[in-house]
NUTORTOR-82128 format. One record per residue (C-alpha): residue in three letters; x, y, z. Coordinates in nm, 2 decimals. Each point is the difference from the previous one (the first is absolute). Last residue first. Example, Ala and Ser with C-alpha at 12.3 -4.5 7.8 and 13.67 -1.06 7.14 Angstrom:
! NUTORTOR-82128
rest:Ser&xx:1.37&yy:-0.11&zz:0.71
rest:Ala&xx:-0.14&yy:-0.34&zz:0.07
! end
This chain:
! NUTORTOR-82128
rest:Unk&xx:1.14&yy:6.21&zz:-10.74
rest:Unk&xx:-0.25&yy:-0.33&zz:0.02
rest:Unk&xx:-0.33&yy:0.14&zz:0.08
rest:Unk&xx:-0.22&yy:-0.33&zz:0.18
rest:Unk&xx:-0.37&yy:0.01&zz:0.02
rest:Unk&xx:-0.06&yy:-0.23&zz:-0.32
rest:Unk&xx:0.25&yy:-0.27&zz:0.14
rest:Unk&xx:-0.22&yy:-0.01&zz:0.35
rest:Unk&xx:-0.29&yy:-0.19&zz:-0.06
rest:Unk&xx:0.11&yy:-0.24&zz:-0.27
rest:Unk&xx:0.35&yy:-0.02&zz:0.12
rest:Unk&xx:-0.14&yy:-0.08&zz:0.37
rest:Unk&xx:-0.20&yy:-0.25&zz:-0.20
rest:Unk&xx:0.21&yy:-0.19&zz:-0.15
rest:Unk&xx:0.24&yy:0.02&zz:0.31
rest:Unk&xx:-0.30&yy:-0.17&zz:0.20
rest:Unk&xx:-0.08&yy:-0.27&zz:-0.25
rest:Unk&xx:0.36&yy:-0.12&zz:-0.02
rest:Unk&xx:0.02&yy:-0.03&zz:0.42
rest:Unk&xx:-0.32&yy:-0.26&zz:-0.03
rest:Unk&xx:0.11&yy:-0.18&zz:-0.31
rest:Unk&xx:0.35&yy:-0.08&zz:0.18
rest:Unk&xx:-0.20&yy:-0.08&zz:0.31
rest:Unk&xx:-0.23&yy:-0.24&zz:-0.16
rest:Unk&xx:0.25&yy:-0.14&zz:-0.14
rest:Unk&xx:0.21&yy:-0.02&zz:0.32
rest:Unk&xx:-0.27&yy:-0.18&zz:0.16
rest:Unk&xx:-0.03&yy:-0.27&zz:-0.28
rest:Unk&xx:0.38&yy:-0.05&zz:0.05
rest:Unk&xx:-0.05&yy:-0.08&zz:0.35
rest:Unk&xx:-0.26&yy:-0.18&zz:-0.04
rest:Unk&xx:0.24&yy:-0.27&zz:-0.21
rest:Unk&xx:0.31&yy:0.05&zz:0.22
rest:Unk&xx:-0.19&yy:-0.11&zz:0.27
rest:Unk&xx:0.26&yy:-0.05&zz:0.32
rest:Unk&xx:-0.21&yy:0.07&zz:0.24
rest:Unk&xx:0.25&yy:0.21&zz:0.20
rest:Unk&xx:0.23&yy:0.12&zz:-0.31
rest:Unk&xx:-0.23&yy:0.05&zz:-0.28
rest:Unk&xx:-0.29&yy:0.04&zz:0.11
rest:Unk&xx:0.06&yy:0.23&zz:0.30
rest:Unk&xx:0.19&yy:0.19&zz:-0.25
rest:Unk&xx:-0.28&yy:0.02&zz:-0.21
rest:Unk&xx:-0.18&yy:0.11&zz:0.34
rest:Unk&xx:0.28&yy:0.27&zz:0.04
rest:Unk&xx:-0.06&yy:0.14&zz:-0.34
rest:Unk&xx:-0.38&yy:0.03&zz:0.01
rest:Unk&xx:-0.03&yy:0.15&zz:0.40
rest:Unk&xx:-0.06&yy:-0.16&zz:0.32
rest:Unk&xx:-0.07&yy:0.28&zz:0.25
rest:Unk&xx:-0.38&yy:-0.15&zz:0.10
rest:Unk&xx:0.12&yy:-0.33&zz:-0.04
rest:Unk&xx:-0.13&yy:-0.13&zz:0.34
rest:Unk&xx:0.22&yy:0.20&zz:0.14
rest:Unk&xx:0.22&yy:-0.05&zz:-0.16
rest:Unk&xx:0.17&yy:0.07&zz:-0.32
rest:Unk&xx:0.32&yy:-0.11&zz:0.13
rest:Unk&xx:-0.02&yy:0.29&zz:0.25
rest:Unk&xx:0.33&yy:0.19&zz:0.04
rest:Unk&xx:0.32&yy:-0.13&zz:-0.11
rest:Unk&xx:-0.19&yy:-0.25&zz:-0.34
rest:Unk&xx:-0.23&yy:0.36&zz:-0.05
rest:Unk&xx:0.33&yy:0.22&zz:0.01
rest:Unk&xx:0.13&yy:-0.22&zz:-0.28
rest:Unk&xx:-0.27&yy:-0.07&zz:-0.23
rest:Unk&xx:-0.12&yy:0.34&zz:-0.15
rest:Unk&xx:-0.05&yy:-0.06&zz:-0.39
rest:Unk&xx:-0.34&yy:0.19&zz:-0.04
rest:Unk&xx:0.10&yy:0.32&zz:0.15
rest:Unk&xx:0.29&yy:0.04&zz:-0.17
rest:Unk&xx:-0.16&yy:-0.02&zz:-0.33
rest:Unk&xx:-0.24&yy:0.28&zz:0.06
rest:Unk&xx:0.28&yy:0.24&zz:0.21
rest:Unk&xx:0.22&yy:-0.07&zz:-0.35
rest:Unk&xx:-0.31&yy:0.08&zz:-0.21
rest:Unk&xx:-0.11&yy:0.32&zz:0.19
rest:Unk&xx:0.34&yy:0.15&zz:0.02
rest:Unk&xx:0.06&yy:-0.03&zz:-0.33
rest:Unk&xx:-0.35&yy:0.15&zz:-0.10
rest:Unk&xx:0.10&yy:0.26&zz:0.24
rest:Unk&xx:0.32&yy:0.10&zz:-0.13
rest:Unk&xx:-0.14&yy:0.04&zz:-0.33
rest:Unk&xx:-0.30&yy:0.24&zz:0.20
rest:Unk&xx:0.23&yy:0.19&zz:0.15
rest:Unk&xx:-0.10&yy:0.33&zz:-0.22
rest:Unk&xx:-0.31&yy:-0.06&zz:0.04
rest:Unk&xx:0.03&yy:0.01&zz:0.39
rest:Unk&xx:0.26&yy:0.31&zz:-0.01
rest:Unk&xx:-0.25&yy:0.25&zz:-0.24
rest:Unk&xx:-0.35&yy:-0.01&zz:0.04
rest:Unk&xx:-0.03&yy:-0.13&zz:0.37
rest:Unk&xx:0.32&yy:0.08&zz:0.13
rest:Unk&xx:-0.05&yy:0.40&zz:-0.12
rest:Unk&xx:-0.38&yy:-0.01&zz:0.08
rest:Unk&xx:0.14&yy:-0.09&zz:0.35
rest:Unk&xx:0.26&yy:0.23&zz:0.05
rest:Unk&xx:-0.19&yy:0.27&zz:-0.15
rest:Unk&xx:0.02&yy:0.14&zz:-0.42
rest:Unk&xx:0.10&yy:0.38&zz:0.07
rest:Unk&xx:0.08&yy:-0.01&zz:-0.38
rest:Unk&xx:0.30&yy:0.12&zz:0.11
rest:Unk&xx:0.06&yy:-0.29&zz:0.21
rest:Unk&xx:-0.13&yy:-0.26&zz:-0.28
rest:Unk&xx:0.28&yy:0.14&zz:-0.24
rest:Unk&xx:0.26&yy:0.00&zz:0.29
rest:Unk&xx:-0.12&yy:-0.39&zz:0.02
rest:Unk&xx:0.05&yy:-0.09&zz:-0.35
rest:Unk&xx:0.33&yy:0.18&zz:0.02
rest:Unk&xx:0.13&yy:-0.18&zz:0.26
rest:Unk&xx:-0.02&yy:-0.35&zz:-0.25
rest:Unk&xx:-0.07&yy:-0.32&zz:0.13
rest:Unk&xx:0.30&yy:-0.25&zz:0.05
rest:Unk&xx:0.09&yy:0.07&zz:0.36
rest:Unk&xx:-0.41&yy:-0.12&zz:0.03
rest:Unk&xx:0.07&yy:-0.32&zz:-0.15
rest:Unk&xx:0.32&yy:-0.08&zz:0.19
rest:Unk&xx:-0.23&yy:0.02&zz:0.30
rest:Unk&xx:-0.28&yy:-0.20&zz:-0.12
rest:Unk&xx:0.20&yy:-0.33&zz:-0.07
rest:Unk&xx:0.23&yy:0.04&zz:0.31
rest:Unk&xx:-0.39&yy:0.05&zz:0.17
rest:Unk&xx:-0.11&yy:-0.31&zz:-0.15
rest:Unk&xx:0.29&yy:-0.22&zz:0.19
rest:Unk&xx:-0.08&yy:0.17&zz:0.37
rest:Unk&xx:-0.35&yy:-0.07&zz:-0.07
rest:Unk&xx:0.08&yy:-0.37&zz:-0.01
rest:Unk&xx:0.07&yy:-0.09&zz:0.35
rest:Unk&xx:-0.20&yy:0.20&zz:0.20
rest:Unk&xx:-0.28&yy:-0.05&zz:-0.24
rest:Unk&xx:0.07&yy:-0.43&zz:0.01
rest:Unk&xx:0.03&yy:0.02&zz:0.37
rest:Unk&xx:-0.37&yy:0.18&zz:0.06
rest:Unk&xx:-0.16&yy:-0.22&zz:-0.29
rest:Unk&xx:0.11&yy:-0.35&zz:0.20
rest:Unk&xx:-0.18&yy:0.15&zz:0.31
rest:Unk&xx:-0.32&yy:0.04&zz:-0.19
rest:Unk&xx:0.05&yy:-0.39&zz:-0.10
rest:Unk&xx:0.01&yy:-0.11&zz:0.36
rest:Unk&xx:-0.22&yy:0.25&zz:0.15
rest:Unk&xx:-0.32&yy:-0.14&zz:-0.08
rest:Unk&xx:0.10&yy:-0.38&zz:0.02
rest:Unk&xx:0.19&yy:0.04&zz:0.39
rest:Unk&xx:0.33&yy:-0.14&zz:0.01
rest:Unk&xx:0.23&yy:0.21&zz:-0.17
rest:Unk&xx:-0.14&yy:0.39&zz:0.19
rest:Unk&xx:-0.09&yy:-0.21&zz:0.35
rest:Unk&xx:-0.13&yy:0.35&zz:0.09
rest:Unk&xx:0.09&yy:0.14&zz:0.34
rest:Unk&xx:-0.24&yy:0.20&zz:0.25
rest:Unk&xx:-0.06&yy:0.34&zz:-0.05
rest:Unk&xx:0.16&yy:0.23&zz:0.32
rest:Unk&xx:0.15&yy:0.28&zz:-0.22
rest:Unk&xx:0.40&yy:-0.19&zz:0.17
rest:Unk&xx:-0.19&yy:-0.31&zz:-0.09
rest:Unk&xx:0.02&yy:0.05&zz:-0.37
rest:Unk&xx:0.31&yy:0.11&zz:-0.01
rest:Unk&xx:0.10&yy:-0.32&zz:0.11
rest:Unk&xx:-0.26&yy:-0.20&zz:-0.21
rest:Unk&xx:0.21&yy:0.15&zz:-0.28
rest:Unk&xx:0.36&yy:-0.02&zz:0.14
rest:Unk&xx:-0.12&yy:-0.42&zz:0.07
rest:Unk&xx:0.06&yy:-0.16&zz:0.32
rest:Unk&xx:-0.36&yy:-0.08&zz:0.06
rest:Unk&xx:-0.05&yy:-0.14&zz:-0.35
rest:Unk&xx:0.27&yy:0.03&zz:-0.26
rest:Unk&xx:-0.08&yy:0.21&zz:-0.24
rest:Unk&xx:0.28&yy:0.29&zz:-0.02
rest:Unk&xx:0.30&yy:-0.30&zz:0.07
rest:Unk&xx:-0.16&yy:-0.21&zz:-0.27
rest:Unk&xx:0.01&yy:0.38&zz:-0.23
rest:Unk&xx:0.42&yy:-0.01&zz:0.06
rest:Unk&xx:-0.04&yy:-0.42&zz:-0.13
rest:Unk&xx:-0.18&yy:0.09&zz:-0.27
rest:Unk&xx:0.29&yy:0.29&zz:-0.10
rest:Unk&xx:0.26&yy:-0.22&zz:0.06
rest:Unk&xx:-0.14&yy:-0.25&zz:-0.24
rest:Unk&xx:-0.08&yy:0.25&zz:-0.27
rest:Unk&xx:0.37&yy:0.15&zz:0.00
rest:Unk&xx:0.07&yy:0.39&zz:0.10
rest:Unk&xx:0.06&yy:0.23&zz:-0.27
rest:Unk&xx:-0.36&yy:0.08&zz:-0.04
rest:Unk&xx:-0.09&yy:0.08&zz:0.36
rest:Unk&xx:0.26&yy:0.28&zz:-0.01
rest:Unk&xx:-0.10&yy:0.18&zz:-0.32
rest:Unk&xx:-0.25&yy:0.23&zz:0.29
rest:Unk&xx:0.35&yy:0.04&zz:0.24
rest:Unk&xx:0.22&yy:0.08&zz:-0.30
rest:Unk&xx:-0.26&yy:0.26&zz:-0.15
rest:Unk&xx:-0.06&yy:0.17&zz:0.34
rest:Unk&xx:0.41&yy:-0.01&zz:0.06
rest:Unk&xx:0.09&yy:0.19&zz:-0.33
rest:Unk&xx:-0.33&yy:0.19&zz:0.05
rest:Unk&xx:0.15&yy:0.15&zz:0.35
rest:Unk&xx:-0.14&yy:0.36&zz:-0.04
rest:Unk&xx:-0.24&yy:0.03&zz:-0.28
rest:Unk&xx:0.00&yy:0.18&zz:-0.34
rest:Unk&xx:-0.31&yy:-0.24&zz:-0.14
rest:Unk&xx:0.06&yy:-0.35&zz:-0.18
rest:Unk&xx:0.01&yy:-0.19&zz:0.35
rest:Unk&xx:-0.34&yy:0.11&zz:0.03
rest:Unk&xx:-0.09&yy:-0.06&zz:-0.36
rest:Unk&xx:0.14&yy:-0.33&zz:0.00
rest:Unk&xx:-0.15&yy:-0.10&zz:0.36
rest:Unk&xx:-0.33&yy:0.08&zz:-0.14
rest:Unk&xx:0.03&yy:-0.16&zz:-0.32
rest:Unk&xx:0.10&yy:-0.35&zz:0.18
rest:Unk&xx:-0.30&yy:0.02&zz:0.26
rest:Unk&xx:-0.24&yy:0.08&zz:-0.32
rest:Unk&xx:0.21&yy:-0.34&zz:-0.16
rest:Unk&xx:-0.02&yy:-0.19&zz:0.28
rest:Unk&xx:-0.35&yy:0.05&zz:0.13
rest:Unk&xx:-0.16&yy:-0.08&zz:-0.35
rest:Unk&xx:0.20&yy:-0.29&zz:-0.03
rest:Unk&xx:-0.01&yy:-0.16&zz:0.35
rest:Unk&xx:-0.42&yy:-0.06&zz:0.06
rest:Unk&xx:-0.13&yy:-0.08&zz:-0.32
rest:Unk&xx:0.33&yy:-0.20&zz:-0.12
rest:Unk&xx:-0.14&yy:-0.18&zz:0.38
rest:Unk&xx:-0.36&yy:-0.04&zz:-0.06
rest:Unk&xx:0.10&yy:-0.17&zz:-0.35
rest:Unk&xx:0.26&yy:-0.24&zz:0.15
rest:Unk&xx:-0.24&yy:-0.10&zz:0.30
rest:Unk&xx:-0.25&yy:-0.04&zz:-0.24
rest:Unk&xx:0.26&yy:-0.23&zz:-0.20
rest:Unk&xx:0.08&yy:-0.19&zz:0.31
rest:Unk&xx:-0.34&yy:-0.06&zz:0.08
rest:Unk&xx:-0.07&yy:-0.09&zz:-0.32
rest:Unk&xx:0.24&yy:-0.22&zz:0.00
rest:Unk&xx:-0.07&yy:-0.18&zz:0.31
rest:Unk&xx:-0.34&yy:-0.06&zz:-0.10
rest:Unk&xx:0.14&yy:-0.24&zz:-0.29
rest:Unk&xx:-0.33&yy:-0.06&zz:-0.20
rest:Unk&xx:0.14&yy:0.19&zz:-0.30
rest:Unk&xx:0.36&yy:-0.12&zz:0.03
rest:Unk&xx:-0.14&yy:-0.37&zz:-0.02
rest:Unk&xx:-0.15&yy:0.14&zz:-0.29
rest:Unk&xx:0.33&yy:0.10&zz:-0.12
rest:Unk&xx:0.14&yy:-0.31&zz:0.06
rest:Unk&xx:-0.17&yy:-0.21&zz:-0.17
rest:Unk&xx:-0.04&yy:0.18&zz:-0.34
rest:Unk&xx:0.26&yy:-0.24&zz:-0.18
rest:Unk&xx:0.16&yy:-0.26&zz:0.22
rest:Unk&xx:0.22&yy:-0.13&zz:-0.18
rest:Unk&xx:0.24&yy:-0.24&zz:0.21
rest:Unk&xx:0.35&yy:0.00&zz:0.19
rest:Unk&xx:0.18&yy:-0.26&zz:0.03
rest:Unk&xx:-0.04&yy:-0.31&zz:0.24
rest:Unk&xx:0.36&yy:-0.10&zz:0.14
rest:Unk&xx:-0.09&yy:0.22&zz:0.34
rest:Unk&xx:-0.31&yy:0.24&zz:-0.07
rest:Unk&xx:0.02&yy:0.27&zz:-0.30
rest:Unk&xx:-0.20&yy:0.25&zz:0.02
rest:Unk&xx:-0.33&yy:0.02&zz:-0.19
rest:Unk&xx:0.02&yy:0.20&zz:-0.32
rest:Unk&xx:-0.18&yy:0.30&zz:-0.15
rest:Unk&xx:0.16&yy:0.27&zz:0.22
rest:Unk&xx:0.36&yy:-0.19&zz:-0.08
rest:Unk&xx:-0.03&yy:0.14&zz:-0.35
rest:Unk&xx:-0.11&yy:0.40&zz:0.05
rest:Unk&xx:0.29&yy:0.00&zz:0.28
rest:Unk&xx:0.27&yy:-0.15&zz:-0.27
rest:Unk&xx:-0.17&yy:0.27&zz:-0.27
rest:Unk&xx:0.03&yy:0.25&zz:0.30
rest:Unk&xx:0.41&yy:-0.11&zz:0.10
rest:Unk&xx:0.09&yy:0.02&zz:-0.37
rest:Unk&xx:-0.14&yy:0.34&zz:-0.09
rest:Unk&xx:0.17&yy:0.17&zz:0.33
rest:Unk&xx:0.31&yy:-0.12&zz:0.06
rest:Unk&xx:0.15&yy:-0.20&zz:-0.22
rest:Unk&xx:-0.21&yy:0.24&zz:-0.30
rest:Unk&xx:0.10&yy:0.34&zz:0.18
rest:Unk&xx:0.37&yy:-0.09&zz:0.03
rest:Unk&xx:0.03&yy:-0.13&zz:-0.35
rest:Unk&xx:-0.08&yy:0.33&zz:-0.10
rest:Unk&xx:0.16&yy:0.20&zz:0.20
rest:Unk&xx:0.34&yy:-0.21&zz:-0.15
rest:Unk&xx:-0.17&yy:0.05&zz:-0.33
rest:Unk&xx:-0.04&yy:0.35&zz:0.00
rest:Unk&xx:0.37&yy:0.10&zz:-0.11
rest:Unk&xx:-0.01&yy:-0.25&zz:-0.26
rest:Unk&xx:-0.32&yy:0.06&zz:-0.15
rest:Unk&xx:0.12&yy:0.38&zz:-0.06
rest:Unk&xx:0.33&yy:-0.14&zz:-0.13
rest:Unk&xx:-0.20&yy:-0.19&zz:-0.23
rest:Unk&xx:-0.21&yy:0.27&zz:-0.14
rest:Unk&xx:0.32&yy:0.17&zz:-0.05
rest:Unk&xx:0.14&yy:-0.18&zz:-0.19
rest:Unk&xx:-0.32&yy:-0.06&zz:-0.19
rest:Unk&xx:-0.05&yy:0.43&zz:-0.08
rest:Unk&xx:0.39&yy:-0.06&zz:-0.11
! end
């Protein structure tokens, strides 16, 4: 009976199962493999190239360009997005008129696809015409070329991902705080525990599962942007917006180098499996699972 069941176990996983390994294990031992071949050209097949192309990788400026870019740009939208994201959720949280609409209007920007949403922030940018460099004369500053010039470029890439993406933490947040107990925070109130002492010692921990999730997902998403960067700036100018994932698929599908491609993606796929090891390292021990 204990094997019976065994099996039946077996069978109900294996359909997840088979899932994960055509779509996850397969496609990195497939990547691992073309990273240490030349492509193929015309009739002549492709052929070992060991090493080659990861030191090719290592004296590619573009790259680490793009990977600086990536770096100053996780720096720049996770943070903001998930402290903009608890904000909104303990606003929206509180006995206030109108929350329905509040937490429609800030889970907006979420519903609505990426393309339409790069193409909304091209109408923001656009020089002269722009709503930015509008408002921007009506205070009497003159207008910023926000997609175009190499110091705002990447900056202005941040500002759409937060609007975009805090709106998808907060849902995360908010169903976390309906989940706490009252009677945690009656015991802090009669301890005459403040506001602040109160969020500090008591909510924040208490969110800290939700957190970690948070902080993974917001991780990975900012290394995988490609579609408002092919709308809005191509990684111009100059590269100084080109991140990893779009120049992999610049290599893939514009220069058509499956082989570097692959080596990119390795790099990529060791990069983004660094970083969650050590978010659990650093933030596992802090968490208090109820």
């Amino acid at each position: 009976m204990n094997r019976l069941n065994q099996l039946y176990a077996w069978l109900m996983l294996l359909p997840a199962l088979l899932m994960l390994l055509a779509f996850t294990y397969l496609p990195t031992v497939t990547t691992l493999w073309h990273s240490v071949f030349y492509p193929a050209r015309g009739s002549q097949p492709a052929q070992f190239a060991g090493l080659d192309n990861y030191r090719m990788l290592i004296d590619d400026p573009v790259f680490w360009q793009a990977l600086s870019n990536n770096l100053w740009y996780a720096l720049g939208t996770v943070p903001l997005s998930i402290a903009l994201a608890l904000a909104m959720a303990l606003w929206v949280n509180g006995r206030i008129g109108g929350r329905t609409a509040l937490r429609l209007a800030y889970f907006t920007p979420t519903m609505l696809p990426m393309i339409a949403v790069a193409n909304i922030w091209l109408f923001f940018y656009t020089p002269e015409i722009g709503l930015f460099n509008r408002l921007l004369e009506c205070v009497g500053l003159p207008g910023i070329n926000w997609l175009g010039d190499p110091d705002w470029a990447l900056p202005s890439l941040m500002l759409m991902t937060v609007w975009k993406e805090a709106g998808f933490f907060m849902i995360f947040y908010l169903a976390a705080l309906q989940a706490l107990s009252r009677d945690l925070y009656q015991a802090a109130a009669l301890e005459g525990a403040s506001a602040l002492y109160t969020f500090r010692r008591l909510t924040l921990p208490l969110l800290m599962p939700t957190t970690l999730f948070v902080l993974v997902n917001a991780v990975l998403n900012a290394f995988k942007l490609v579609d408002h960067l092919f709308i809005l700036t191509k990684g111009g100018p100059n590269n100084a917006s080109n991140l990893l994932l779009y120049y992999i698929y610049e290599n893939a599908f514009s220069f058509f180098d499956s082989s570097y491609a692959a080596t990119l993606t390795v790099i990529l796929l060791a990069l983004l499996v660094t970083l969650a090891l050590l978010q659990f390292r650093l933030i596992e021990r802090r968490i208090h699972y109820r």
